[in-house]
PyMOL Python script that loads the backbone (N, CA, C, O; Angstrom):
from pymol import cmd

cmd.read_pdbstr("""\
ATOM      1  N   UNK A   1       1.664 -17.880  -6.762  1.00  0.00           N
ATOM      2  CA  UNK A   1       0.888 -17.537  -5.589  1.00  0.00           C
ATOM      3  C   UNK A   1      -0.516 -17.116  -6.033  1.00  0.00           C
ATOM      4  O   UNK A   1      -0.635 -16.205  -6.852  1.00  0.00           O
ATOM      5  N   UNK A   2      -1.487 -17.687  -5.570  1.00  0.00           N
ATOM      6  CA  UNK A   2      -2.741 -17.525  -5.843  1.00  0.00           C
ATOM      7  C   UNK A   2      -3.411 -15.924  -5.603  1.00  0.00           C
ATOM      8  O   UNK A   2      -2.874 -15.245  -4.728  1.00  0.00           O
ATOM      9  N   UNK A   3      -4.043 -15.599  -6.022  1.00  0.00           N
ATOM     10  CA  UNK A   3      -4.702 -14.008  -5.483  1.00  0.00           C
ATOM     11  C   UNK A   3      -5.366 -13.874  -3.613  1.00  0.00           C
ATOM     12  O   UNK A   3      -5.326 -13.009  -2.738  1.00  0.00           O
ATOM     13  N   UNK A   4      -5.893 -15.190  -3.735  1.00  0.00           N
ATOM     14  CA  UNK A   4      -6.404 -15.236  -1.871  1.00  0.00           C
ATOM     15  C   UNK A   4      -5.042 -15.318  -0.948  1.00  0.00           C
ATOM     16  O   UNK A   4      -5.077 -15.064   0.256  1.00  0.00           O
ATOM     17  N   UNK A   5      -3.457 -15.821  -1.860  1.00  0.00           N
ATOM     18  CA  UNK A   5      -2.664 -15.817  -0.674  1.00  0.00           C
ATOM     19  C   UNK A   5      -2.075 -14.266  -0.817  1.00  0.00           C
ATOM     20  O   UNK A   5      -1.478 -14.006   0.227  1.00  0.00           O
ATOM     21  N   UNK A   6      -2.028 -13.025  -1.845  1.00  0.00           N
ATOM     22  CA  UNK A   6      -1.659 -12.178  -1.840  1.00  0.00           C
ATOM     23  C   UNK A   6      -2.691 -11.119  -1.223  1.00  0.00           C
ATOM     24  O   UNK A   6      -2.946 -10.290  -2.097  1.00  0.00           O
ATOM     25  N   UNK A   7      -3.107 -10.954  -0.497  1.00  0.00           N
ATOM     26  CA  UNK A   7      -4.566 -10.250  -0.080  1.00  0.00           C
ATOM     27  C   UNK A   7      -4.920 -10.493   1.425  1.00  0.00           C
ATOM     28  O   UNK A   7      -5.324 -11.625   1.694  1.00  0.00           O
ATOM     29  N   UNK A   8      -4.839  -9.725   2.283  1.00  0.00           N
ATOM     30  CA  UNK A   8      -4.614 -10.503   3.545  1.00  0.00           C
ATOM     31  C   UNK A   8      -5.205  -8.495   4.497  1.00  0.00           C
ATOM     32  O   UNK A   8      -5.222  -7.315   4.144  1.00  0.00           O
ATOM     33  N   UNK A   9      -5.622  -9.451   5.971  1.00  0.00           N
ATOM     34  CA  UNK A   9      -6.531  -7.858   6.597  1.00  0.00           C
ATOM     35  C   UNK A   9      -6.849  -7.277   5.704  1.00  0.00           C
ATOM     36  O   UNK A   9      -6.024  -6.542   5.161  1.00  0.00           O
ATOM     37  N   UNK A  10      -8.328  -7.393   5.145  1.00  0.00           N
ATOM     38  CA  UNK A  10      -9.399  -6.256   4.599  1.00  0.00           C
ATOM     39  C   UNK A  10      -9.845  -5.823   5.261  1.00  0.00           C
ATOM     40  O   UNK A  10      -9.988  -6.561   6.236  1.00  0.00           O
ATOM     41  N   UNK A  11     -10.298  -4.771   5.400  1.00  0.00           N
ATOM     42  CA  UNK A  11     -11.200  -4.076   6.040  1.00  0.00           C
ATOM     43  C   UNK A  11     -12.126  -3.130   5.410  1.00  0.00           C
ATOM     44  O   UNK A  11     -11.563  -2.810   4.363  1.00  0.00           O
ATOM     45  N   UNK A  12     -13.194  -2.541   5.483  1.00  0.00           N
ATOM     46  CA  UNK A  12     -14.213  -1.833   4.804  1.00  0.00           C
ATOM     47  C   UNK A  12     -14.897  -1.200   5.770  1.00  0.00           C
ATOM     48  O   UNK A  12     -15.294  -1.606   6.862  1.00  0.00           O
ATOM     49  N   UNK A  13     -15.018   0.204   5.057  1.00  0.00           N
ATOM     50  CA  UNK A  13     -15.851   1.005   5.968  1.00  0.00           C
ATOM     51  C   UNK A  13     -16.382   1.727   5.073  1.00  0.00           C
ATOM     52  O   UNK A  13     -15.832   2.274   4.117  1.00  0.00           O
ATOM     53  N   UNK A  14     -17.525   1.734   5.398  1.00  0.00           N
ATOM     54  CA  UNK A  14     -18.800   2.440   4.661  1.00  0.00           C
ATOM     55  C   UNK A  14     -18.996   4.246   4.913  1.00  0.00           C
ATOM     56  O   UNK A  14     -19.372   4.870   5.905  1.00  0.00           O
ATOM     57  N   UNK A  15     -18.492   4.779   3.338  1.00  0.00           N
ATOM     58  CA  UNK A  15     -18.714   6.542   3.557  1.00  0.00           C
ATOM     59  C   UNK A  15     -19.891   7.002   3.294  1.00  0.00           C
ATOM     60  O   UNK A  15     -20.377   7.867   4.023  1.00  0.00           O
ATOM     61  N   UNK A  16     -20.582   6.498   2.182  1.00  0.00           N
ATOM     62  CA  UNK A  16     -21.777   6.767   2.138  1.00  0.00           C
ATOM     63  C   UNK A  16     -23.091   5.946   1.125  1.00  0.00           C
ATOM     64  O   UNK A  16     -22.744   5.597  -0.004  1.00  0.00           O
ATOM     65  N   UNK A  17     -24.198   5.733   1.455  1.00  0.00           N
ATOM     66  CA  UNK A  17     -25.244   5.262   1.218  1.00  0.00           C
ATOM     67  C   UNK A  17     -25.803   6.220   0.289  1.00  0.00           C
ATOM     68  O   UNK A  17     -26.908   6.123   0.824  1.00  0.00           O
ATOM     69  N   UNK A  18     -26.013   7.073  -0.646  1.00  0.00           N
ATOM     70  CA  UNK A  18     -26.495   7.873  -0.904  1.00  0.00           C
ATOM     71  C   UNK A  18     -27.165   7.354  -2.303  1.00  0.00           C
ATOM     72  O   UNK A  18     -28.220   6.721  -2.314  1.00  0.00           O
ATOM     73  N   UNK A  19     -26.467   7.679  -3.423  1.00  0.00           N
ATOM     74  CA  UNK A  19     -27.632   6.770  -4.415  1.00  0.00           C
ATOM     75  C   UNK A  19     -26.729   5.046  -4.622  1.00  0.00           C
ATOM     76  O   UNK A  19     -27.267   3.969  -4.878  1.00  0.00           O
ATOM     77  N   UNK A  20     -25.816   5.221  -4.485  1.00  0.00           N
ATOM     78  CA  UNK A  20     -24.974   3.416  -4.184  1.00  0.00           C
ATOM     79  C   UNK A  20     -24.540   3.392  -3.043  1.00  0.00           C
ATOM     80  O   UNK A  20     -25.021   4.119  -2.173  1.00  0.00           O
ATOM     81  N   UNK A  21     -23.498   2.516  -2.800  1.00  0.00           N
ATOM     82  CA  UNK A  21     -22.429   2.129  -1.683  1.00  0.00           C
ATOM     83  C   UNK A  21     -20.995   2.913  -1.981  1.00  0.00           C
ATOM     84  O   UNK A  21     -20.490   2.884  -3.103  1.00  0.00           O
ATOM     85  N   UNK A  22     -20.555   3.424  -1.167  1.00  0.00           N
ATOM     86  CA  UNK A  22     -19.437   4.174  -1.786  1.00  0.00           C
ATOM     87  C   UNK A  22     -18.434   3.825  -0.095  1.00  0.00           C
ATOM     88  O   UNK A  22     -18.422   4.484   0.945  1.00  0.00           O
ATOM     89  N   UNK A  23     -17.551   2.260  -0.538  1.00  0.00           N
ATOM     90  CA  UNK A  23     -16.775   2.382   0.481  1.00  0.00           C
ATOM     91  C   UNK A  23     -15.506   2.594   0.278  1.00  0.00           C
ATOM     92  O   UNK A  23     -15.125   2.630  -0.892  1.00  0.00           O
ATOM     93  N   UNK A  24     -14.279   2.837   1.655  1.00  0.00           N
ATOM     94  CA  UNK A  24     -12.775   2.799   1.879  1.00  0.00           C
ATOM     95  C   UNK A  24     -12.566   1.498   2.469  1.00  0.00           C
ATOM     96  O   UNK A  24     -12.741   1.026   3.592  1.00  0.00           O
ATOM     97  N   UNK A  25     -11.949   0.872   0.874  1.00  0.00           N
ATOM     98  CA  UNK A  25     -11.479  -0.732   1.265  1.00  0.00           C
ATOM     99  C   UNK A  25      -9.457  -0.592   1.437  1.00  0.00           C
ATOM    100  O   UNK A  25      -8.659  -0.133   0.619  1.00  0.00           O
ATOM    101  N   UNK A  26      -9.205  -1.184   2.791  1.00  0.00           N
ATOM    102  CA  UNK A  26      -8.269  -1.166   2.975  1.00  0.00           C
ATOM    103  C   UNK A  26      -7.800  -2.588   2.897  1.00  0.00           C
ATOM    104  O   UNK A  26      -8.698  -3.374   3.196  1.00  0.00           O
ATOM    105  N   UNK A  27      -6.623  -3.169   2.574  1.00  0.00           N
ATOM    106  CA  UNK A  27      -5.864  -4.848   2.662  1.00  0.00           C
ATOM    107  C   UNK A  27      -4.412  -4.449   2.131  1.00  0.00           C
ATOM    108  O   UNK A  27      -4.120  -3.663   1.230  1.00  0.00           O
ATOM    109  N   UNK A  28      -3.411  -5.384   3.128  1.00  0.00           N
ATOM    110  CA  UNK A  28      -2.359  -5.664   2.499  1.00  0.00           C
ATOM    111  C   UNK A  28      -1.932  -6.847   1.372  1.00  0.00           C
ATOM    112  O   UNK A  28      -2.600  -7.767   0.901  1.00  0.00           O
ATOM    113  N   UNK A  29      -0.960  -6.558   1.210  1.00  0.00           N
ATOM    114  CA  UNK A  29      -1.103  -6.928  -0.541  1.00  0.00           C
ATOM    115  C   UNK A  29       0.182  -7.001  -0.678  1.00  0.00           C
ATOM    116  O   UNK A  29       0.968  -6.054  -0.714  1.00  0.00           O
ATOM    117  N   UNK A  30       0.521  -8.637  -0.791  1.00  0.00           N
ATOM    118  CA  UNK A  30       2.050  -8.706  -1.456  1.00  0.00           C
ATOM    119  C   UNK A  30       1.966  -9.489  -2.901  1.00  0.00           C
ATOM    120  O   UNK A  30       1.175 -10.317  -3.354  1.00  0.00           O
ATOM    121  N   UNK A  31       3.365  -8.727  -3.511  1.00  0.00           N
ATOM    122  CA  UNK A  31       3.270  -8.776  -4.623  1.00  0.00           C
ATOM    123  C   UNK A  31       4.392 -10.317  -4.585  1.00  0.00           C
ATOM    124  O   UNK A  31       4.836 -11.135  -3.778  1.00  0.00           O
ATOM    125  N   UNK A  32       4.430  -9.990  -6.032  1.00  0.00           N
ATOM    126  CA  UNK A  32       5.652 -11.702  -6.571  1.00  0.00           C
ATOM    127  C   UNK A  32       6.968 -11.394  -5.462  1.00  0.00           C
ATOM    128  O   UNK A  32       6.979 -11.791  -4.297  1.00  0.00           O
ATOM    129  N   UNK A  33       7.482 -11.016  -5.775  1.00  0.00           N
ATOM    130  CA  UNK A  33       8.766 -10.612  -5.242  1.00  0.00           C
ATOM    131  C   UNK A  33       8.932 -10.713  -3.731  1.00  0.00           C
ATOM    132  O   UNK A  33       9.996 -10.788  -3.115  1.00  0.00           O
ATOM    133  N   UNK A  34       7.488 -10.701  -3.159  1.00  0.00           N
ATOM    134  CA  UNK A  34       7.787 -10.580  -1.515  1.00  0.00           C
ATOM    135  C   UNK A  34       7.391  -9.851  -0.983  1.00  0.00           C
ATOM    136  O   UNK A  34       6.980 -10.157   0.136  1.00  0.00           O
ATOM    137  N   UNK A  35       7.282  -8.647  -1.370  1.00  0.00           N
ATOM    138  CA  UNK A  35       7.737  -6.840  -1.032  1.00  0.00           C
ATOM    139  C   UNK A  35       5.618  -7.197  -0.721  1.00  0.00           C
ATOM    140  O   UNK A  35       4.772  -7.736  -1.433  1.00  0.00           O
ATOM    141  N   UNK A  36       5.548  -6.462   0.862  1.00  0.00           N
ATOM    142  CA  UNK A  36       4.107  -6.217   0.944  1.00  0.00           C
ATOM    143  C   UNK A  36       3.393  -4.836   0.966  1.00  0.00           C
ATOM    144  O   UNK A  36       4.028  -4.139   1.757  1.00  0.00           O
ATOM    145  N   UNK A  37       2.491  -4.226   0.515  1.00  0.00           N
ATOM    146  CA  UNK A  37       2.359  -3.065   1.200  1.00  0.00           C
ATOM    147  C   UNK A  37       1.015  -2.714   0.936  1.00  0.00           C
ATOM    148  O   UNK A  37       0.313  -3.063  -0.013  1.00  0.00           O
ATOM    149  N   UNK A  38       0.705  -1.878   2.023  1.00  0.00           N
ATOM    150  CA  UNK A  38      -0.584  -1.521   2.828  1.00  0.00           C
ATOM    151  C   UNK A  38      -1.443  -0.403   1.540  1.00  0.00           C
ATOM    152  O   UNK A  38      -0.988   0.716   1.304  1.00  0.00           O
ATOM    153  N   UNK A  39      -2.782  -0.980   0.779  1.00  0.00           N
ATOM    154  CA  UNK A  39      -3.432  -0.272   0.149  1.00  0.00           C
ATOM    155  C   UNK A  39      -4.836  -0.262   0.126  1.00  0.00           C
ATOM    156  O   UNK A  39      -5.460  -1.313   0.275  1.00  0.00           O
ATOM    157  N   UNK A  40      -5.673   1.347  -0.130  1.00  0.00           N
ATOM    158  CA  UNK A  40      -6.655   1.946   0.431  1.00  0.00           C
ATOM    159  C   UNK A  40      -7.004   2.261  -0.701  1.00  0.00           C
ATOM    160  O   UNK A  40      -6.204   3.009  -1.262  1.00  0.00           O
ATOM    161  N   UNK A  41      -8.349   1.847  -1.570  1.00  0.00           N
ATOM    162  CA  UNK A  41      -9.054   2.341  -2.528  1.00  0.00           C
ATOM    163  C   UNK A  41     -10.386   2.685  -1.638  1.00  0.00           C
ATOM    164  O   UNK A  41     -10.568   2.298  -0.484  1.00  0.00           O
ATOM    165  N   UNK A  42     -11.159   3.384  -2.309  1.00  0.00           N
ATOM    166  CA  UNK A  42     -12.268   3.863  -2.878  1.00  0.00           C
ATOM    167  C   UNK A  42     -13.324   3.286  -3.027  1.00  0.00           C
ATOM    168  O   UNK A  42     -13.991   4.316  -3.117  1.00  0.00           O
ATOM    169  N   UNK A  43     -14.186   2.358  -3.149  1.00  0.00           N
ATOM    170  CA  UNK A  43     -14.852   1.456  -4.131  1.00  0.00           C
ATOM    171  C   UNK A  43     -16.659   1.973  -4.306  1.00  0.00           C
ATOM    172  O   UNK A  43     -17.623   1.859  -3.548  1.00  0.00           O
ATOM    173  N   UNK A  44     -16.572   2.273  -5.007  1.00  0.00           N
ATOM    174  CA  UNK A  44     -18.417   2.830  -5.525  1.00  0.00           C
ATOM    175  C   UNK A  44     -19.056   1.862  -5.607  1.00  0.00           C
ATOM    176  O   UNK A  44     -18.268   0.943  -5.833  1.00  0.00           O
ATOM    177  N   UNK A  45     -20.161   1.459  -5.551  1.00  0.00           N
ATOM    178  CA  UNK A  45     -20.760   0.219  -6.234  1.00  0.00           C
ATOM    179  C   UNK A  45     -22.160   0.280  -6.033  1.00  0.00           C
ATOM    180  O   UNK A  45     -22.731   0.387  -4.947  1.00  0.00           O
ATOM    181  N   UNK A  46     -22.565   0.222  -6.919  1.00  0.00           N
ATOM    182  CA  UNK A  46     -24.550   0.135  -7.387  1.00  0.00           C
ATOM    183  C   UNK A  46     -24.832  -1.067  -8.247  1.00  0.00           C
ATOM    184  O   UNK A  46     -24.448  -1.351  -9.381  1.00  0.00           O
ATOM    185  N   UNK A  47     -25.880  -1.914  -7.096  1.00  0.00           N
ATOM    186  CA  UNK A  47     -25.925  -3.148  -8.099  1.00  0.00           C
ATOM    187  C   UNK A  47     -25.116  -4.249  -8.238  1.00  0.00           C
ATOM    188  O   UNK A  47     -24.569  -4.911  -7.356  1.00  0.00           O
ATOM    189  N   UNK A  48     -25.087  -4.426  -9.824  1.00  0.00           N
ATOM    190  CA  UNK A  48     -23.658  -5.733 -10.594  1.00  0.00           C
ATOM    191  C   UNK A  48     -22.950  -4.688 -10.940  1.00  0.00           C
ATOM    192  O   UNK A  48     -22.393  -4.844 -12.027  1.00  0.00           O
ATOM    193  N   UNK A  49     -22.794  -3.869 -10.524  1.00  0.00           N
ATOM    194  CA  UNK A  49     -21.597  -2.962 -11.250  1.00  0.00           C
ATOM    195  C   UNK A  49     -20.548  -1.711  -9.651  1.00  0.00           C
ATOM    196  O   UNK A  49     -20.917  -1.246  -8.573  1.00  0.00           O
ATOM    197  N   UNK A  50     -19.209  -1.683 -10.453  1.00  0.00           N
ATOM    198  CA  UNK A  50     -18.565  -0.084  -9.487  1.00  0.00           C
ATOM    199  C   UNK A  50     -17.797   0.018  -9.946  1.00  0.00           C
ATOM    200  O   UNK A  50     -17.254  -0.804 -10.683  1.00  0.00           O
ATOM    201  N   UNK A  51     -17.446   1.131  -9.664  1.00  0.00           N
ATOM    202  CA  UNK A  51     -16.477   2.018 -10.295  1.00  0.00           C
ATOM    203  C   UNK A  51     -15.228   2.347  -9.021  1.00  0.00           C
ATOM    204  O   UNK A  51     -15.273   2.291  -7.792  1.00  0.00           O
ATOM    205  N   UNK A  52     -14.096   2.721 -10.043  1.00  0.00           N
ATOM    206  CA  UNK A  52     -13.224   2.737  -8.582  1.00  0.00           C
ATOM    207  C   UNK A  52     -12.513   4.496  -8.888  1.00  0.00           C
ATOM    208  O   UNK A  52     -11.901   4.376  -9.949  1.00  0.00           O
ATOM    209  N   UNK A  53     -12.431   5.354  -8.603  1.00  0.00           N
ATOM    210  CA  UNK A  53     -11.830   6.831  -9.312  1.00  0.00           C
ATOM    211  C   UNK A  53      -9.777   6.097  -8.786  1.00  0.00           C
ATOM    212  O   UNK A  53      -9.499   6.264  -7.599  1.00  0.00           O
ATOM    213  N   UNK A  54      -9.184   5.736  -9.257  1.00  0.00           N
ATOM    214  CA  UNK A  54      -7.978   6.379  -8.710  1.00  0.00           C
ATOM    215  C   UNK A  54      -7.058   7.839  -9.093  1.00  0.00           C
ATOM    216  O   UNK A  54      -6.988   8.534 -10.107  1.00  0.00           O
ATOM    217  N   UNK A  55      -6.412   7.904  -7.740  1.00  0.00           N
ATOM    218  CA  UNK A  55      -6.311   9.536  -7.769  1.00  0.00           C
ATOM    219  C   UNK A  55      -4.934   9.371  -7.112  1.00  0.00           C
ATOM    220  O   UNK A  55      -4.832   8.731  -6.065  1.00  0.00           O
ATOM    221  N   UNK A  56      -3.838   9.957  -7.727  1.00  0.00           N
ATOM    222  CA  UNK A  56      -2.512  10.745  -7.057  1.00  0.00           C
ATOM    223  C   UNK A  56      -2.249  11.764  -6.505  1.00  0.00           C
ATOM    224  O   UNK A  56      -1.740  12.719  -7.092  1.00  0.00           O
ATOM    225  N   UNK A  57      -2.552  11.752  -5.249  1.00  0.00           N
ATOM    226  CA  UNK A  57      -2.614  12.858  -4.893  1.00  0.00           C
ATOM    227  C   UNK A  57      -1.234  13.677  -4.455  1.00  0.00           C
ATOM    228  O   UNK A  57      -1.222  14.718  -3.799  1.00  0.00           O
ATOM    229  N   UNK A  58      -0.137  13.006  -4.940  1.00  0.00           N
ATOM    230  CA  UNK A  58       0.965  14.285  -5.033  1.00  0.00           C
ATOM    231  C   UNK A  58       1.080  14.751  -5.842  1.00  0.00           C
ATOM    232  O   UNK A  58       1.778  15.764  -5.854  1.00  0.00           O
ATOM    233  N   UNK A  59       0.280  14.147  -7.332  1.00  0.00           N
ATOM    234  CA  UNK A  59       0.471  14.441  -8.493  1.00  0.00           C
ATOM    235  C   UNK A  59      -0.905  15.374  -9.014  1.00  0.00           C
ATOM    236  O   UNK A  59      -1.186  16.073  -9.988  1.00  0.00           O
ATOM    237  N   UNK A  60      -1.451  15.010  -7.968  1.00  0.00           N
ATOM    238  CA  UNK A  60      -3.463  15.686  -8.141  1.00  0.00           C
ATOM    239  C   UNK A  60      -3.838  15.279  -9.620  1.00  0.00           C
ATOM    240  O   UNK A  60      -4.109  16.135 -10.463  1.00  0.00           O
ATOM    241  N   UNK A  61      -3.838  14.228  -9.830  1.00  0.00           N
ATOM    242  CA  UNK A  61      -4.067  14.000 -11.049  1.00  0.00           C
ATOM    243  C   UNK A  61      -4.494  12.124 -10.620  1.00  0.00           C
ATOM    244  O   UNK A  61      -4.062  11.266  -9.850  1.00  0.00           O
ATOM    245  N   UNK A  62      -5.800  12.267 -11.874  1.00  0.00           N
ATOM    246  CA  UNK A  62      -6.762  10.933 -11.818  1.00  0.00           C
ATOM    247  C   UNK A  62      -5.927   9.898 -12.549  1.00  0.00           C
ATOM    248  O   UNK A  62      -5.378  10.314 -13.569  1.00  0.00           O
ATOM    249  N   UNK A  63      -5.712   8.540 -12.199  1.00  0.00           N
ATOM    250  CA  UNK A  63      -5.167   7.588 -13.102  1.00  0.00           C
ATOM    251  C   UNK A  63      -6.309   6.914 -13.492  1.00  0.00           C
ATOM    252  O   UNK A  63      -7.187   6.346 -12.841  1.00  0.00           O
ATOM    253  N   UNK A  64      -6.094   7.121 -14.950  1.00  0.00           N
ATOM    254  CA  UNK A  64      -7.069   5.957 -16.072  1.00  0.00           C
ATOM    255  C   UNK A  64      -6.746   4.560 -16.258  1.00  0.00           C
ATOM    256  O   UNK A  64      -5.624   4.214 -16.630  1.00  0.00           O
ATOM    257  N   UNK A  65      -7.780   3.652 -15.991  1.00  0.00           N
ATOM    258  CA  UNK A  65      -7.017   2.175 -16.512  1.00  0.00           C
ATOM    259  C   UNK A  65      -8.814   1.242 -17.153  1.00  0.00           C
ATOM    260  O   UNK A  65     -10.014   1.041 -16.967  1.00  0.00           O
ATOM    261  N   UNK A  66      -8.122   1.115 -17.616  1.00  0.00           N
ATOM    262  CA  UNK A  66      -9.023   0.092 -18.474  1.00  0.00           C
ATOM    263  C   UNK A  66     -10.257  -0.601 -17.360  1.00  0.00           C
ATOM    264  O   UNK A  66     -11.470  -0.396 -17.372  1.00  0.00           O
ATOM    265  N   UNK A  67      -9.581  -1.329 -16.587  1.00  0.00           N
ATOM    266  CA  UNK A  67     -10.122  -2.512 -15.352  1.00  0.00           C
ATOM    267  C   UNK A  67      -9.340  -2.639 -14.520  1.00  0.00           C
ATOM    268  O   UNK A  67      -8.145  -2.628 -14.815  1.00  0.00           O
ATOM    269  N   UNK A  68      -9.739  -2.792 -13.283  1.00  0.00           N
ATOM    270  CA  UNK A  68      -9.073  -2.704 -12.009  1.00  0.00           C
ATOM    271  C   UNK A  68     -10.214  -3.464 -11.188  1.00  0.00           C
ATOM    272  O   UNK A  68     -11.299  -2.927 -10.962  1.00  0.00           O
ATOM    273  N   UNK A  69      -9.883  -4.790 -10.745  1.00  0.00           N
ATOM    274  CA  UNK A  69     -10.756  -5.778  -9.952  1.00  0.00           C
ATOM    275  C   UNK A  69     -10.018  -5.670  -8.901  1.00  0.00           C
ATOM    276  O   UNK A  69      -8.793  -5.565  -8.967  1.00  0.00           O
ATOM    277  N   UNK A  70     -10.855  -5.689  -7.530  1.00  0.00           N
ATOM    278  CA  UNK A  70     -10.864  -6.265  -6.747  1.00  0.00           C
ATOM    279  C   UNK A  70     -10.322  -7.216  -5.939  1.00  0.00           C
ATOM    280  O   UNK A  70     -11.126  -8.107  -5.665  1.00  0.00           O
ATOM    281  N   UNK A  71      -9.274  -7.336  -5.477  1.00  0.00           N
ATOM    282  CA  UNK A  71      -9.308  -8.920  -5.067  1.00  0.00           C
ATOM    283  C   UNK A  71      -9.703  -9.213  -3.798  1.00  0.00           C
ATOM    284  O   UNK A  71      -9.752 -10.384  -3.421  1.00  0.00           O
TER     285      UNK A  71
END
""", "prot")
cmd.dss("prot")
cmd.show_as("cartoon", "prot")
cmd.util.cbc("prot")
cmd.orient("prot")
């Protein structure tokens, strides 16, 4: 399954303009298996470049990862 057929209702809403773009990108998202489910990042972005913070918040604790694109 291609990445455009796993990726489906985006939506984006803009929090703030301040020195970048700092939006809440929402899309559902099914994985191999079938199983779909509804996810809400963050997305910073200045320029050719952004950053994404992920955060657990039952765990209150930041997850580190190498790269995390977009789809």
């Amino acid at each position: 399954m291609k990445i455009t057929d796993k990726v489906k209702n985006v939506t984006s809403t803009i929090i703030s303009r301040f020195w970048g773009t700092l939006e809440q990108v929402n899309f559902d998202f099914t994985f191999d298996t079938g199983k779909s489910v509804n996810l809400t990042h963050e997305v910073y972005g200045k320029s050719d470049g952004i950053a994404i913070l992920l955060y657990n918040p039952t765990t209150k604790k930041v997850i580190l990862t190498k790269q995390f694109r977009m789809p």
